[in-house]
C-alpha positions as CSV (number, residue, x, y, z in Angstrom):
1,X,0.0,0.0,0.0
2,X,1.7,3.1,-1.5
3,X,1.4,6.0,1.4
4,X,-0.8,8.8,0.0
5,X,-2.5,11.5,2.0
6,X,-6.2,11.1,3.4
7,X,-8.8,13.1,1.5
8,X,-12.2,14.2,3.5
9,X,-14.4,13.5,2.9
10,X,-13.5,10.7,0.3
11,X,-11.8,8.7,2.5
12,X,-15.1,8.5,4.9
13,X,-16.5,5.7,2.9
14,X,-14.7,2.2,2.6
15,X,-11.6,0.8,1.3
16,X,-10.3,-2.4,-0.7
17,X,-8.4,-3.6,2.0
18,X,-8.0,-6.7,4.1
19,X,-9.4,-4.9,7.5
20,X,-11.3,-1.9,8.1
21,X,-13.0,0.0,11.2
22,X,-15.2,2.8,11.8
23,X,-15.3,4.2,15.6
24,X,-17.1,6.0,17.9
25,X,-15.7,6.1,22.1
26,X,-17.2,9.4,24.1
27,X,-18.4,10.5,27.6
28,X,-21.7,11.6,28.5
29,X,-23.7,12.8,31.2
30,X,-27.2,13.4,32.3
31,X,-29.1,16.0,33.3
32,X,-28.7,14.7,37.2
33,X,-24.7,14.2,36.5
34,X,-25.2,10.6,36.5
35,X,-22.0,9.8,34.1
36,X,-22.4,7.4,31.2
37,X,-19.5,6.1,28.4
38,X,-20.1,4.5,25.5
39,X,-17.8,2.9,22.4
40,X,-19.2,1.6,19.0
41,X,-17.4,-0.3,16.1
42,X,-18.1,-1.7,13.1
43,X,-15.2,-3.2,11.7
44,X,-15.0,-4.6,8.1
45,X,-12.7,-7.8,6.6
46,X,-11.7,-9.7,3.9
47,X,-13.1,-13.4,4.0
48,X,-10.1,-14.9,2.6
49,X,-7.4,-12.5,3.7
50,X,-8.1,-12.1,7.3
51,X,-6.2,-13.8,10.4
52,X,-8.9,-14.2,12.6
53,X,-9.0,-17.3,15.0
54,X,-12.7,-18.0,14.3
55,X,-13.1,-16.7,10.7
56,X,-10.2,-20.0,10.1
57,X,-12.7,-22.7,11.7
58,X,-16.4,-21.2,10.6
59,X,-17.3,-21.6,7.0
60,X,-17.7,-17.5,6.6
61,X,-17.4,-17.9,2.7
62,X,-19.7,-20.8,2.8
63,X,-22.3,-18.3,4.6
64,X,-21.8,-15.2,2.1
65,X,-21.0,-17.7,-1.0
66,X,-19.9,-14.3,-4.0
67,X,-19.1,-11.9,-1.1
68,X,-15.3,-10.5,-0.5
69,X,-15.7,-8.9,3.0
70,X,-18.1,-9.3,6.1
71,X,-18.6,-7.0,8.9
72,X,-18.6,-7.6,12.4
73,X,-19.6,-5.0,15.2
74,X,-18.6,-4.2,19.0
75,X,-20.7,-2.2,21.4
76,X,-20.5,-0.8,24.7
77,X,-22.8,1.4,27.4
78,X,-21.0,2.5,30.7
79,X,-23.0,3.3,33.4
80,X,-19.9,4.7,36.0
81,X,-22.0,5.0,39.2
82,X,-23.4,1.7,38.9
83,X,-20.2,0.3,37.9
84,X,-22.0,-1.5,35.1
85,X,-21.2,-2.1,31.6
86,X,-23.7,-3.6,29.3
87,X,-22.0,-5.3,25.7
88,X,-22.9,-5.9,22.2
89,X,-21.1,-8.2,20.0
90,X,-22.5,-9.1,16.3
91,X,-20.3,-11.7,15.6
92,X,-21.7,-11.2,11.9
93,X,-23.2,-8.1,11.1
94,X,-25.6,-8.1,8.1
95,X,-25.2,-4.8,6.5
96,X,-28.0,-3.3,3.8
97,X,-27.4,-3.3,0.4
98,X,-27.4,0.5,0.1
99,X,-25.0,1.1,2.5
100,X,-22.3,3.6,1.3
101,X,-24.0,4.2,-1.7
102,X,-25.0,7.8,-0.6
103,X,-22.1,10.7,-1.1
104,X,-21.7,11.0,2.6
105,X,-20.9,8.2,5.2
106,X,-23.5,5.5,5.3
107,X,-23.9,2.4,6.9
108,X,-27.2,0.6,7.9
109,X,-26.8,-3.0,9.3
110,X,-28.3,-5.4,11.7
111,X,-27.1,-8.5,14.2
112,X,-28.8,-11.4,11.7
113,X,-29.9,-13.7,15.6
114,X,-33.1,-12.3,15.2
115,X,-35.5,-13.8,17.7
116,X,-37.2,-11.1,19.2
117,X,-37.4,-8.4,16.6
118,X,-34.1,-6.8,15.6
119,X,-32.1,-2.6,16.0
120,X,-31.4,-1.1,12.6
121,X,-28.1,0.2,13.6
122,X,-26.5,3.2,11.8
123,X,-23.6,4.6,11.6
124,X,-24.1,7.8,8.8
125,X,-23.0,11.8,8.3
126,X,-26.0,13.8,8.4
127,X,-23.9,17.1,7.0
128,X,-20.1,18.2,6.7
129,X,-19.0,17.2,10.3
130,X,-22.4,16.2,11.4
131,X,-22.7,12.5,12.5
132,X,-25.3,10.0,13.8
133,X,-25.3,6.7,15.7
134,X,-27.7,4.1,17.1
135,X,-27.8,1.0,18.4
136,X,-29.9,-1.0,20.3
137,X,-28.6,1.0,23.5
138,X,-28.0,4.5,22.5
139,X,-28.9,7.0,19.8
140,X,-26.6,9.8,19.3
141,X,-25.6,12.7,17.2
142,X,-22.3,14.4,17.0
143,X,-21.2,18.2,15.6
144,X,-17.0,17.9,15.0
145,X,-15.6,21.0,16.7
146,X,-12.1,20.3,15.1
147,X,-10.5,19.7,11.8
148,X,-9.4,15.8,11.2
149,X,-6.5,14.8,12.8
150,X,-4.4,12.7,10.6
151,X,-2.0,10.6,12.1
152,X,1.5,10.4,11.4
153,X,0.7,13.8,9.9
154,X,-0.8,12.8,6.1
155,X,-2.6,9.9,7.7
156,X,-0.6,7.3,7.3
157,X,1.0,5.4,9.9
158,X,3.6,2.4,10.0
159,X,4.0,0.4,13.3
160,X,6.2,-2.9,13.3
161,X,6.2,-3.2,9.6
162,X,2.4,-2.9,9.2
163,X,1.4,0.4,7.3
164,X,-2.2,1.2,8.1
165,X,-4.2,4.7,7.1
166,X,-5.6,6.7,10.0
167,X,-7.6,9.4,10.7
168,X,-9.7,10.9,14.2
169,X,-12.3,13.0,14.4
170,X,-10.9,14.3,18.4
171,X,-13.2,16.4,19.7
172,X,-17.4,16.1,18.5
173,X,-20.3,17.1,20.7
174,X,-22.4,14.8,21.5
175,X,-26.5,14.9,22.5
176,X,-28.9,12.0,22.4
177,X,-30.2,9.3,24.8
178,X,-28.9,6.2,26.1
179,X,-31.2,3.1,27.2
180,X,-30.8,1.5,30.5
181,X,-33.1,-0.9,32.0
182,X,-35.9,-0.3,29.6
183,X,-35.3,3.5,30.6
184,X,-34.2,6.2,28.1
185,X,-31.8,9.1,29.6
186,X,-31.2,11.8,27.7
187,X,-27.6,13.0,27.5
188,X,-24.6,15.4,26.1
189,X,-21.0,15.2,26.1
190,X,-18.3,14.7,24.3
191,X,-16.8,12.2,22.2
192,X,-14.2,10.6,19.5
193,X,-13.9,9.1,16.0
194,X,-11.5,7.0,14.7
195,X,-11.3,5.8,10.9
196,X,-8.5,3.1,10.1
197,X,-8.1,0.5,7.3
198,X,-5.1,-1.8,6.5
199,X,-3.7,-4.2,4.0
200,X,-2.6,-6.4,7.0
201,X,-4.0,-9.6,8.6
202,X,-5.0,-10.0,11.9
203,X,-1.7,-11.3,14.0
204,X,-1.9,-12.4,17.7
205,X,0.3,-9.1,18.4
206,X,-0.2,-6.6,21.6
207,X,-1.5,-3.1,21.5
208,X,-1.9,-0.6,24.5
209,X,-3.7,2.4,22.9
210,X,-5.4,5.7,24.6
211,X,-7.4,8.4,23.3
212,X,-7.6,11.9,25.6
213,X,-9.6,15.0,25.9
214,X,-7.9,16.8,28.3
215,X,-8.9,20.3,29.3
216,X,-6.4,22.7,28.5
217,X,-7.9,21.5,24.6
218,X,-5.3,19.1,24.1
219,X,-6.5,16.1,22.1
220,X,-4.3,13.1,22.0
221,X,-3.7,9.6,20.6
222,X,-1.1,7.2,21.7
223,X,-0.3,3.6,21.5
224,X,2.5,1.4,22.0
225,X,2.4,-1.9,19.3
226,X,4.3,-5.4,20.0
227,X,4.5,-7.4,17.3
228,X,6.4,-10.5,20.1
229,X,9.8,-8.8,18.4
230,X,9.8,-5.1,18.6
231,X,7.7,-1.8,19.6
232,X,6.5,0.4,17.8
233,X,5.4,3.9,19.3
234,X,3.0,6.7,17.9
235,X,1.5,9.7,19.5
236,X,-0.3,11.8,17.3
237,X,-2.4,14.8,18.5
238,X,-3.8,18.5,18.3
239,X,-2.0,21.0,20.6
240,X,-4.8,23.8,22.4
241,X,-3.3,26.2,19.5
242,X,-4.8,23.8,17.0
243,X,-1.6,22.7,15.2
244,X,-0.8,19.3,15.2
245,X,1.7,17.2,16.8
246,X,3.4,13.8,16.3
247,X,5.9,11.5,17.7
248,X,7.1,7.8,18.1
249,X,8.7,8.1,21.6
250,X,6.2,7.3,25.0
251,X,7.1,5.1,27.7
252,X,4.0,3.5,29.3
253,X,4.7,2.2,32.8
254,X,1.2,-0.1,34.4
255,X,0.8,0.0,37.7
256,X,-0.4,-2.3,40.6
257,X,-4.2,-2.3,40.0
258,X,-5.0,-5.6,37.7
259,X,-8.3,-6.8,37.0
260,X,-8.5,-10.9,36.1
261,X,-11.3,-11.6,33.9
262,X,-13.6,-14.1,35.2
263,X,-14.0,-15.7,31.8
264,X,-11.1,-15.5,29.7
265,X,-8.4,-15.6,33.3
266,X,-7.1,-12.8,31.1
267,X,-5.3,-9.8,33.5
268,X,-5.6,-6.1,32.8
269,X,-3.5,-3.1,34.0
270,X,-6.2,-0.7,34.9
271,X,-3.9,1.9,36.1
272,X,-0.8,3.8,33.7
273,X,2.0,5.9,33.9
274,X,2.1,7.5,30.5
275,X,5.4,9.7,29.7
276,X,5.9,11.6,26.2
277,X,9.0,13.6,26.5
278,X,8.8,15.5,23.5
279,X,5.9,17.2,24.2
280,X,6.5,16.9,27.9
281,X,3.8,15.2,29.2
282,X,3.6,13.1,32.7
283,X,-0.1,11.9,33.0
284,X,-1.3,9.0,35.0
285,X,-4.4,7.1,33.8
286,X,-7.2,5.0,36.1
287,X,-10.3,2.8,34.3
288,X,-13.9,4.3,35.8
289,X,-15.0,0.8,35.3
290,X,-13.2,-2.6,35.7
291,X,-15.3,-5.4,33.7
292,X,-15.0,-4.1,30.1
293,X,-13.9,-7.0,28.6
294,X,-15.1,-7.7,25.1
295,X,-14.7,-11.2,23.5
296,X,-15.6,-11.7,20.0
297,X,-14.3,-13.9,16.7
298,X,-11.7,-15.7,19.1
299,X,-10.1,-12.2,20.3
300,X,-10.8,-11.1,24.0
301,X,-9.6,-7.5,24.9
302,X,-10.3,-4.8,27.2
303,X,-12.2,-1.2,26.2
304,X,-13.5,1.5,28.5
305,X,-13.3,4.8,29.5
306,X,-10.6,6.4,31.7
307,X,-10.0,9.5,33.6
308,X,-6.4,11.5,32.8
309,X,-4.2,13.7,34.9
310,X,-1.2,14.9,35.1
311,X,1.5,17.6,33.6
312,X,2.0,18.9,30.0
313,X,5.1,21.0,30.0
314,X,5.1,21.5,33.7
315,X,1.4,22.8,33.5
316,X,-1.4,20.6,35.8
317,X,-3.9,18.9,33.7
318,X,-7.3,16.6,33.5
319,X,-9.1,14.8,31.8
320,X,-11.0,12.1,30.0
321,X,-10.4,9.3,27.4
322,X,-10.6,5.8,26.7
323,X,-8.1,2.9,26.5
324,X,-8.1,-0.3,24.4
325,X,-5.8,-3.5,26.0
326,X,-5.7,-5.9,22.9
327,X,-3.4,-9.5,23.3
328,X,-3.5,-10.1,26.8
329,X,-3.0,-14.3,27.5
330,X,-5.6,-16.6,28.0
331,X,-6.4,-20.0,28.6
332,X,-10.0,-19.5,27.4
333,X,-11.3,-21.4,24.1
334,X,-12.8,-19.3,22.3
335,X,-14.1,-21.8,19.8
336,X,-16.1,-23.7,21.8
337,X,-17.3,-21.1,24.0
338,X,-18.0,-19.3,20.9
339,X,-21.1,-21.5,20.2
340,X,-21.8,-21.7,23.9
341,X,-22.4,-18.3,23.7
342,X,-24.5,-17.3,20.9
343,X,-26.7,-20.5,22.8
344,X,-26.8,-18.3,25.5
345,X,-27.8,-15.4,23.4
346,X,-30.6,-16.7,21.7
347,X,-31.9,-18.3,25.5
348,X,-31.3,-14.6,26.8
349,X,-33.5,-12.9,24.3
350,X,-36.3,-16.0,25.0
351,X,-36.1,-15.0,28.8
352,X,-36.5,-10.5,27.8
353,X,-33.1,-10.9,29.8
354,X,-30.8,-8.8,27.2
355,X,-28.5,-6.9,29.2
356,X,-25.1,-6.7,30.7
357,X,-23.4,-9.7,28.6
358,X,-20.1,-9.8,27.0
């Protein structure tokens, strides 16, 4: 894949490569301060090129017979106070025939285990830096505040040999409602969009990576990549002045607070020590929420939303963000519990009991 600068809004839509993602993280609140975080992914592959565990033993192609790529999506609603996170995986995600055939972003698709009538989700841009999202939890609209940030500065990024193109919508308010419990809260905040695609397979690799909104304006990316042989570093961000910054040094440092997954025996750092020298940054990082693990297509990894503080160039700061912990070991087979769990699914939606599993 020949490095060439990101175009916007051409580049919104999808590419011919082997993986793909579009992405949604953000804070909200409601009108009583009850705090809420939510992430949403739908992530598109190749059938034949792709490296995940489960597409190698489940006949995909057999499914989808003339088709090149499926989609898969990832969902999650964090209720902080009640320390409760309530996930949505689509294994398979059956998306509508005239998805991305409109001149801006769009993308209509469904989870095909239909058993109790079924959430059109939608990912779509409703105007020039105008977005919208629902899912069967929430239903939000987002006005971007900020130019795109493109990473690695023309959107192109190369991390252990794999060159991927990547862009971030950093800072968008947000206003909608959120479902809990049958109840719908309305809500505003703030939130973040990531768009990524690759010519590169899956690989059992590790990947710490944060996004921040801190409030001095800063905006910030950063993640460290272990292919098992070397790290890779990138920090890419907007400074309060609005220009753009990015690096490859940061030294992440997790601390004593681990959370063991019940499921997978997987372990988490849910605390960080975070230093970027070159733009002289100290910050220290803590998850609002422990279980936020996410198990899907024989991957497990941990997503959810953090609070930031610390020092940029010897100034105090805060803030908010969210952190992805992709790689961590397991002993937990994911194919057989796989099928155990979309059993459990379809007994779940039987029951009307539809909330808080992974």
């Amino acid at each position: 894949m020949q490095p060439n600068k990101i175009s916007i809004p051409l580049d919104q839509g999808p590419h011919e490569t082997v993986i793909e993602w579009w992405y949604f993280n953000g804070h909200l609140h409601d009108p009583d301060g009850n705090a809420y975080a939510f992430m949403d992914c739908l992530f598109k592959a190749d059938i034949e090129k792709v490296d995940l565990p489960y597409v190698r033993h489940v006949p995909i192609k057999k499914v989808f017979k003339d088709a090149k790529y499926f989609y898969f999506a990832h969902s999650l609603l964090s209720d902080i106070r009640a320390q409760k996170t309530y996930k949505d995986v689509q294994n398979i995600s059956m998306v509508s025939n005239d998805s991305f055939g409109r001149e801006r972003l769009f993308i209509n698709y469904i989870d095909p285990i239909i058993v109790q009538g079924f959430t059109d989700n939608v990912i779509e841009e409703t105007a020039t830096g105008v977005f919208h999202i629902k899912t069967e939890r929430f239903n939000l609209a987002f006005a971007s505040k900020k130019p795109p940030l493109l990473e690695g500065g023309a959107g192109h990024i190369t991390v252990c040999g794999r060159d991927s193109y990547y862009y971030s919508l950093t800072d968008l308010e947000a206003s909608g409602h959120v479902t809990i419990d049958g109840k719908r809260i309305e809500v505003k905040g703030k939130a973040w969009m990531d768009h990524q695609w690759a010519n590169v397979a899956y690989r059992q690799d590790i990947w710490t990576w944060f996004s921040f909104q801190l409030d001095d304006g800063t905006d910030m990316m950063c993640c460290e990549y272990d292919d098992g042989q070397k790290k890779d570093c990138i920090v890419d961000g907007l400074a309060p002045s609005g220009k753009d910054f990015h690096y490859t040094k940061l030294s992440l440092a997790p601390g004593s607070d681990i959370w063991k997954s019940p499921t997978t025996n997987a372990e988490y750092p849910l605390r960080w020590t975070i230093s970027i020298p070159e733009y002289g940054a100290e910050l220290q990082v803590r998850a609002l929420v422990k279980d936020n693990e996410l198990i899907s297509l024989g991957v497990n990894y941990w997503e959810g939303p953090i609070e930031v503080s610390g020092k940029i160039g010897g100034k105090e700061v805060k803030g908010v963000g969210f952190m992805e912990l992709v790689g961590y070991a397991t002993d937990y087979n994911h194919l057989l519990a796989g099928g155990k769990e979309i059993a459990k699914r379809v007994v779940d939606f039987l029951k009307g009991n539809k909330g808080g599993t992974a």
